[in-house]
C-alpha positions in Angstrom: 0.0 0.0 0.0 1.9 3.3 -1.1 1.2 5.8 2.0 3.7 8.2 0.4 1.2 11.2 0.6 1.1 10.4 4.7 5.2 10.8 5.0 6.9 8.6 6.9 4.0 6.8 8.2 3.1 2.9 8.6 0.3 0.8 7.8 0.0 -0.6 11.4 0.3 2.6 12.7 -2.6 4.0 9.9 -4.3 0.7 11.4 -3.9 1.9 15.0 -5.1 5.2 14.0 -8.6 4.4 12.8 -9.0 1.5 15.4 -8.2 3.8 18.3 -10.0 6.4 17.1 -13.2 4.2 16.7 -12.2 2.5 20.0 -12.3 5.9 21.8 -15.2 7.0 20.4 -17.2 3.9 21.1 -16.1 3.9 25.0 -17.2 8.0 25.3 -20.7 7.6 23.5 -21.5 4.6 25.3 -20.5 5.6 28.8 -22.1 8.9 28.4 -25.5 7.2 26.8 -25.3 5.0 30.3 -23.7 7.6 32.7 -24.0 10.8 31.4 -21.9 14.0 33.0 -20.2 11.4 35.4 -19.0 9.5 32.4 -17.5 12.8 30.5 -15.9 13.9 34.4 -14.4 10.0 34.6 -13.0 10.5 31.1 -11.8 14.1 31.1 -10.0 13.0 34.2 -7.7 10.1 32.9 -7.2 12.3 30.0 -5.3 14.5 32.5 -3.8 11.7 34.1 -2.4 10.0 30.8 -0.9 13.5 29.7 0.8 13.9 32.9 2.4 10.0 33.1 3.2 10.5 28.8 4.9 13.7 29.9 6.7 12.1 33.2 7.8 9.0 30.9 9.4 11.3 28.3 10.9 13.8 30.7 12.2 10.9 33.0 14.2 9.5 29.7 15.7 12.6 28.6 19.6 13.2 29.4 19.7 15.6 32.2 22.0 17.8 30.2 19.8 17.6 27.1 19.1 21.5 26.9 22.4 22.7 27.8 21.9 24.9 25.4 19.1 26.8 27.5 20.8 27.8 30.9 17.6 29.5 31.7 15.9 26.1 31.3 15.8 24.0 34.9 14.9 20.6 34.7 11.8 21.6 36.7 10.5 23.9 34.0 11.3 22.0 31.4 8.7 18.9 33.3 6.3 21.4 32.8 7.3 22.3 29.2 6.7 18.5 29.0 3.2 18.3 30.5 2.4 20.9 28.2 3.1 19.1 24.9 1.3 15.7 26.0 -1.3 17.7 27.3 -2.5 19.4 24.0 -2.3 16.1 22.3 -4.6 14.4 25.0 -6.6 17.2 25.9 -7.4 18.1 22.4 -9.1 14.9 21.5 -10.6 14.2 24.8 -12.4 17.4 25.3 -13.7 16.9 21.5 -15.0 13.3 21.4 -16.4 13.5 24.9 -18.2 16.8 24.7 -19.7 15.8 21.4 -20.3 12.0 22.9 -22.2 14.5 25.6 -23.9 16.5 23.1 -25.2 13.8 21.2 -26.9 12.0 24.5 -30.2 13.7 24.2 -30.2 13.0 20.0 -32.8 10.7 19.6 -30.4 8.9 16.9 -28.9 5.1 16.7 -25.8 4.7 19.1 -24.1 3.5 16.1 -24.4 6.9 14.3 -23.8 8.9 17.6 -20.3 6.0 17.1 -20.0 7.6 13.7 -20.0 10.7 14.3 -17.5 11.1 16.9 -15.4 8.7 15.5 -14.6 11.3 12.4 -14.7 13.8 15.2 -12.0 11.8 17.1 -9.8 11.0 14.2 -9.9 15.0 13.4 -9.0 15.8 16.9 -6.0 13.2 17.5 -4.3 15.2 14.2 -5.4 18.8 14.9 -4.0 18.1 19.2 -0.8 16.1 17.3 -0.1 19.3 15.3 -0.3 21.5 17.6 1.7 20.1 20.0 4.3 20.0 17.3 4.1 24.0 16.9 4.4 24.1 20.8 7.3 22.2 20.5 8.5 24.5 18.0 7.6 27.6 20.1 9.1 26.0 23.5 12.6 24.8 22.6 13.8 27.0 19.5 16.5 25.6 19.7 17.3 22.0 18.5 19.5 19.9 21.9 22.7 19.5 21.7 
């Protein structure tokens, strides 16, 4: 399959993509159809908390002279720096699919089309949080490390 118009992406990961995206959206219309507001709080809430272990997880296996380059820069800062950029791209989506999974409870439409729905609304929300957190990272360290 020639995914030359996607860059440097995978099949699997193309795969992963729409599955996850599908996955996601299933678990946020469903919950919210059975739980409602308690569901989107539940959800909005491990969003958080996957941000802030991605963030930890990449910060903890960076070199601790890594941004030398910034002397202004302590490593303390730059663990925020790091929240930051996982947050947009976890935020992003998660505020999208589960407001909309939210919006859609009181539709008197199928589940499976509520599924629909935020599925495209997911897979446009994963790439608009994955660019921006790439213009953050642009912003936030200028700079490439040294």
């Amino acid at each position: 399959m020639d995914l030359s118009i996607l860059g440097d992406v995978t099949p699997l990961a193309v795969v992963a993509f729409l599955v996850g995206s599908i996955l996601f959206a299933t678990i946020a219309v469903i919950a919210t159809d059975r739980f409602g507001a308690y569901a989107t709080m539940v959800l909005g809430t491990l969003a958080v908390i996957a941000a802030v272990v991605d963030a930890s997880r990449e910060w903890f296996d960076e070199a601790g002279d890594v941004h030398v380059n910034n002397p202004d820069l302590t490593r303390f800062a730059d663990w925020f720096n790091h929240v930051k950029l996982s947050g947009v791209s976890f935020l992003i989506p998660a505020a999208v699919v589960v407001g909309l999974a939210f919006a859609l409870r009181r539709m008197r439409v199928s589940v499976a089309t509520k599924i629909a729905v935020t599925s495209v609304a997911a897979m446009v929300a994963i790439a608009l949080g994955l660019d921006v957190r790439e213009i953050l990272m642009g912003l936030t360290y200028p700079d490439p490390p040294t």
